[in-house]
Each structure stands twice: as C-alpha cells, then as structure tokens.
C-alpha positions in Angstrom: -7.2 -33.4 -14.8 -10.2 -33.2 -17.0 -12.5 -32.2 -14.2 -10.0 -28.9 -13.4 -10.4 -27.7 -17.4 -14.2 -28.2 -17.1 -13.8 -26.2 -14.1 -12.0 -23.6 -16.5 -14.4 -23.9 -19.0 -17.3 -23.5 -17.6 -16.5 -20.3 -16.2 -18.0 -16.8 -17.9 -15.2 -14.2 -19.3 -16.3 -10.9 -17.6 -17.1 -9.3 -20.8 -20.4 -11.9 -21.1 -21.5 -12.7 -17.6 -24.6 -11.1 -16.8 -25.8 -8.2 -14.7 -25.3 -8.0 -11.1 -28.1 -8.0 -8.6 -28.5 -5.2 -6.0 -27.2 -6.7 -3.4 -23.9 -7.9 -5.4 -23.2 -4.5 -6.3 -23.7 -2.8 -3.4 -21.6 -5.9 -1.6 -18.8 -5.2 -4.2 -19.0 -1.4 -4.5 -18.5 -1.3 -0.4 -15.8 -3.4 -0.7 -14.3 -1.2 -3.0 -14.4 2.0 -0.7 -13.1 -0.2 1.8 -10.2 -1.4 0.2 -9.6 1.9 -1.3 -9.4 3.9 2.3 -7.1 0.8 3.0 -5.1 2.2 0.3 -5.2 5.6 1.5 -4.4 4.5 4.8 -1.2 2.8 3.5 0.1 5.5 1.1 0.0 8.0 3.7 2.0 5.5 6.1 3.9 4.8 3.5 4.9 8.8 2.7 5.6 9.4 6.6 7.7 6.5 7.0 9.5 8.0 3.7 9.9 11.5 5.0 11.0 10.0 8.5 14.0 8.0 6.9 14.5 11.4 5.1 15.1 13.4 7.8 16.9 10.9 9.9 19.3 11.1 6.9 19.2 15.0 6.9 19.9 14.9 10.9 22.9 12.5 10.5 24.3 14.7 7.6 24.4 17.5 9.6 25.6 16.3 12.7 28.5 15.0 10.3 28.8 18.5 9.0 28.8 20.2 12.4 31.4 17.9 14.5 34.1 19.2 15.7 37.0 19.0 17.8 35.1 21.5 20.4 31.7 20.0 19.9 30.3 17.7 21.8 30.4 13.9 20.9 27.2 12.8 19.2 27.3 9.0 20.4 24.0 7.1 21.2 
C-alpha cells in the first residue's frame, strides 16, 4: 500500500513538469491530429447514421399516411 502512494507522490502535477523535448512534442502533437481526424471520422458516421434513422422514420410515416384500401400493401 505504501509503495502505490509513493508511486502517487512522486509523480509531477502538469502545471510543474518541465518542457518537452522535440521529439515528445512532435510524438504527442501527431497523435493529436490523429485522434482528432478519428474524431472527424466518427462525427460524420455518426451524423449519417442519424439522418439515415431520420429518414427511415420519414419513409415509414408516409407510407402510413398514403395506405389505402386501393394501394398496394407495403409488407417486407
């Protein structure tokens, strides 16, 4: 138990650890691009996947709407 809260303590706060090297930045700043196009990536999924379900709603609606006795059945 006492080694896991040296562990703790012995670790820098962000606000006082010192500057990166190079190389650590440009490690961490590629990373960053990468995991933002990731991001990208997924909030566009996510918005087509969103306006999908949207107009698979808007389709049902209207074939709700347009039945009739005279139309034809709209069974899958």
């Amino acid at each position: 138990m006492t080694k896991n809260k040296d562990r703790k303590q012995t670790r820098k706060p962000l606000n006082e650890s010192e500057p990166l090297d190079a190389s650590t930045r440009e490690a961490l700043e590629n990373r960053i691009k990468e995991l933002e196009a990731e991001n990208r990536k997924l909030t566009i999924q996510k918005m087509f996947w969103e306006q999908l379900r949207s107009l698979e709603r808007e389709e049902a609606m209207n074939k709700r709407r347009g039945s009739s006795p005279n139309s034809e059945n709209n069974s899958n």
